[in-house]
C-alpha positions as CSV (number, residue, x, y, z in Angstrom):
1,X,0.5,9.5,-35.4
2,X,1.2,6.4,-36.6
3,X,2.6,5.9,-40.6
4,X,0.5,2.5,-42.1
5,X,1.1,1.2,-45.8
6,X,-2.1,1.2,-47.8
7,X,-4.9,-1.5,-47.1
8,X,-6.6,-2.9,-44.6
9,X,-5.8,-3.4,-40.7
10,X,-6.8,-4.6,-37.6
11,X,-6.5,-2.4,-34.3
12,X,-6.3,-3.5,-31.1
13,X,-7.2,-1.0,-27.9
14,X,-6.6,-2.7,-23.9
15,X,-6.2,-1.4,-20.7
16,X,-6.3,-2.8,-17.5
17,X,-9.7,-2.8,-16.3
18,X,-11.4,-1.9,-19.5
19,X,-13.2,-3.9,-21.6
20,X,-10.9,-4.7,-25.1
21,X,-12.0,-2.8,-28.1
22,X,-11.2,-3.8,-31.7
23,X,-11.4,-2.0,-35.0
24,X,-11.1,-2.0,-38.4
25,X,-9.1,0.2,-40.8
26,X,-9.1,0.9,-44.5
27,X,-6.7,3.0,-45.6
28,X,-6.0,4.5,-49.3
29,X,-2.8,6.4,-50.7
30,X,-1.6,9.9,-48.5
31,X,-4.6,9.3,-46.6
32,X,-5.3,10.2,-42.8
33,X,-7.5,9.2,-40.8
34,X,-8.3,9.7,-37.1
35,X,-9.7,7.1,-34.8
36,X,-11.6,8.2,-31.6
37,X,-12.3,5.2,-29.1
38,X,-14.2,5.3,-25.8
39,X,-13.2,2.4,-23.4
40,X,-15.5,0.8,-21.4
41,X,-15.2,-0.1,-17.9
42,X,-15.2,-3.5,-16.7
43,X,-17.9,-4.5,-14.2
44,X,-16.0,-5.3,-11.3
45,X,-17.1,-7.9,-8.9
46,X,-17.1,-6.6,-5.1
47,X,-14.4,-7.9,-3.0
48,X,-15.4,-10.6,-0.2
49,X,-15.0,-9.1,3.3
50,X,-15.3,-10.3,6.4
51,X,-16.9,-7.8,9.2
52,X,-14.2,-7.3,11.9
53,X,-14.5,-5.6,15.4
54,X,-10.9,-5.5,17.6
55,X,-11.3,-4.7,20.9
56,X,-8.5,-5.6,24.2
57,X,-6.4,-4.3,26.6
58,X,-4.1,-1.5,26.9
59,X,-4.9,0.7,24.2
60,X,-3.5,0.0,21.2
61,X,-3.4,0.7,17.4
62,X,-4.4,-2.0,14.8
63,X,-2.3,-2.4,11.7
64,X,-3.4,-5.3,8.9
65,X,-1.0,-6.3,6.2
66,X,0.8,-3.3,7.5
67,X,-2.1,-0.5,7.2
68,X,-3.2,1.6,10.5
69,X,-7.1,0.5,10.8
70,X,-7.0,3.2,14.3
71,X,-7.0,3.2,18.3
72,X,-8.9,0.4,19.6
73,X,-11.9,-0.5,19.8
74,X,-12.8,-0.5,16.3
75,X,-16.5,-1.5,14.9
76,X,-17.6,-3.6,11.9
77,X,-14.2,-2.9,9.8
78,X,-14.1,-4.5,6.2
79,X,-11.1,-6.5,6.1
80,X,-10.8,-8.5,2.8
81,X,-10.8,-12.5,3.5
82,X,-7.9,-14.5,3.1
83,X,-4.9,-14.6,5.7
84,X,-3.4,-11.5,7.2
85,X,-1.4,-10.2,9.2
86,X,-2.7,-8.6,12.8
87,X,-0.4,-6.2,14.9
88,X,-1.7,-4.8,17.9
89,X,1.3,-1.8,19.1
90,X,0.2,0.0,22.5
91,X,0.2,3.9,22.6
92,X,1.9,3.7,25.5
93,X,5.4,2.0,25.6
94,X,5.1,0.6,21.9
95,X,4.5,-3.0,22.8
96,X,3.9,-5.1,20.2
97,X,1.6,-8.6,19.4
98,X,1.4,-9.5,15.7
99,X,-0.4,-12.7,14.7
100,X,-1.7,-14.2,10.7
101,X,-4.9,-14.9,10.7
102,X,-7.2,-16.2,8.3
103,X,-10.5,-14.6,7.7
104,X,-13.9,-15.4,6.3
105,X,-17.1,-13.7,4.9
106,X,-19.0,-12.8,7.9
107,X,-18.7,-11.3,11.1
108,X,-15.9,-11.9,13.5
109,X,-14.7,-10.1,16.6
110,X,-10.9,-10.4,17.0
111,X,-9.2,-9.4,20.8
112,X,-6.0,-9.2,22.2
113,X,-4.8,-8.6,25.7
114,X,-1.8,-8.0,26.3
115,X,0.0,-10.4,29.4
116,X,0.8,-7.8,32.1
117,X,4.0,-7.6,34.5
118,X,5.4,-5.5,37.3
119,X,8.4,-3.7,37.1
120,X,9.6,-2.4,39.9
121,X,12.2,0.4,39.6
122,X,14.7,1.5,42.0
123,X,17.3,4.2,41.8
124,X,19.9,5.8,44.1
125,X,19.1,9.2,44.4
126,X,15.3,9.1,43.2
127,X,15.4,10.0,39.1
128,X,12.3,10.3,36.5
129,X,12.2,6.6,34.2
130,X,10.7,6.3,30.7
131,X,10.5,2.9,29.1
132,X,10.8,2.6,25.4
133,X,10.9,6.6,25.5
134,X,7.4,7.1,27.0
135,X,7.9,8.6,30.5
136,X,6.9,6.0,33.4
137,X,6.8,8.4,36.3
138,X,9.3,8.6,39.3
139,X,11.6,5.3,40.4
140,X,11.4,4.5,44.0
141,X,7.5,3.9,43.7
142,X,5.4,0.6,44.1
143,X,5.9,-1.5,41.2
144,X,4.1,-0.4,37.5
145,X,2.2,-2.8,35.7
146,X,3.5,-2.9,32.3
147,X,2.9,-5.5,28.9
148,X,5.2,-8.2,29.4
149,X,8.1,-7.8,26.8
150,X,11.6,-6.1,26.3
151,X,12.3,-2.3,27.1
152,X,14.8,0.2,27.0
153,X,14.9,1.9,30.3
154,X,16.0,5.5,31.4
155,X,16.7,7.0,34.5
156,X,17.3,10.6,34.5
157,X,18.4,11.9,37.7
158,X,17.9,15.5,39.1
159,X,21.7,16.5,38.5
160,X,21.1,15.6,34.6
161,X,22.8,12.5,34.6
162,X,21.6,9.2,32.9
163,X,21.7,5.7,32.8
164,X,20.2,4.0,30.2
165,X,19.8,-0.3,31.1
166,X,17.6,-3.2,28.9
167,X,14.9,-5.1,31.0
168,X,12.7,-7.8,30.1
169,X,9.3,-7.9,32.0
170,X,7.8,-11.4,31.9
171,X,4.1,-12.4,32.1
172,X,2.9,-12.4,35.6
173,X,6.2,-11.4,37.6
174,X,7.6,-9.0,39.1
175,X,11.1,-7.7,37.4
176,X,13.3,-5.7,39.3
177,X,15.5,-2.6,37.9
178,X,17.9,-1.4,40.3
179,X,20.0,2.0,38.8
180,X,22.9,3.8,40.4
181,X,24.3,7.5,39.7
């Protein structure tokens, strides 16, 4: 409710995303009045997108402008054009690549593959190993082929003890983790 002094006025109805709606009002003395006003919708103009598939190797998930699109490979996804930013995270170790790119209408096929490196990890006695949490299998074996990147290694050996060490695994080599009880 809304008190107005005698005469005429002008109302003004917006919202965002509704067409603006304007009407008259003529008021007389201890008069009220009720106004009922339907807003319209605007037409909205569809969004340019650009047809994206994302496809490479290990598995990973696909984030853009920080949204989970899902596990790769991914089909014909509508991504909005303009620049962005791609992040490719492996299931398995939590890796991570993250690149802007800008896209146009049309179709486009975007890949990453992760550079790959051997770690090979030792321990005296024999323990189980996770990297970055995920469990690696048993040290003592032929080297692992991992992403190349940083990791958080952990041995656990069969008494229960631990040793937690850093490693970086570059593209194309062989890193070396040696771990003692």
């Amino acid at each position: 409710r809304y008190k107005l002094s005698v005469g005429s006025h002008r109302l003004k109805v917006t919202k965002s995303g509704y067409a603006t709606v304007y009407r008259t009002l003529n008021l007389g003395g201890n008069q009220e009045q009720r106004v009922l006003i339907k807003l319209n919708p605007l037409e909205q103009k569809p969004k340019d997108f650009a047809l994206v598939s994302f496809g490479g190797y290990p598995t990973s998930k696909v984030f853009v402008d920080g949204k989970l699109l899902g596990k790769i490979p991914l089909f014909k996804r509508k991504i909005p054009i303009g620049m962005r930013t791609i992040v490719y995270r492996t299931t398995r170790f939590g890796a991570k690549f993250q690149r802007r790119v800008k896209f146009r209408k049309g179709r486009r096929i975007f890949r990453h593959k992760f550079p790959m490196g051997k770690l090979w990890l030792l321990s005296r006695p024999a323990a189980k190993v996770y990297l970055n949490g995920d469990y690696v299998g048993r040290s003592m074996r032929p080297p692992y082929s991992v992403p190349a990147g940083s990791y958080k290694v952990r041995f656990v050996f069969p008494n229960g003890g631990r040793k937690t060490m850093r490693v970086r695994v570059r593209r194309g080599r062989k890193t070396r983790l040696v771990a003692r009880q």
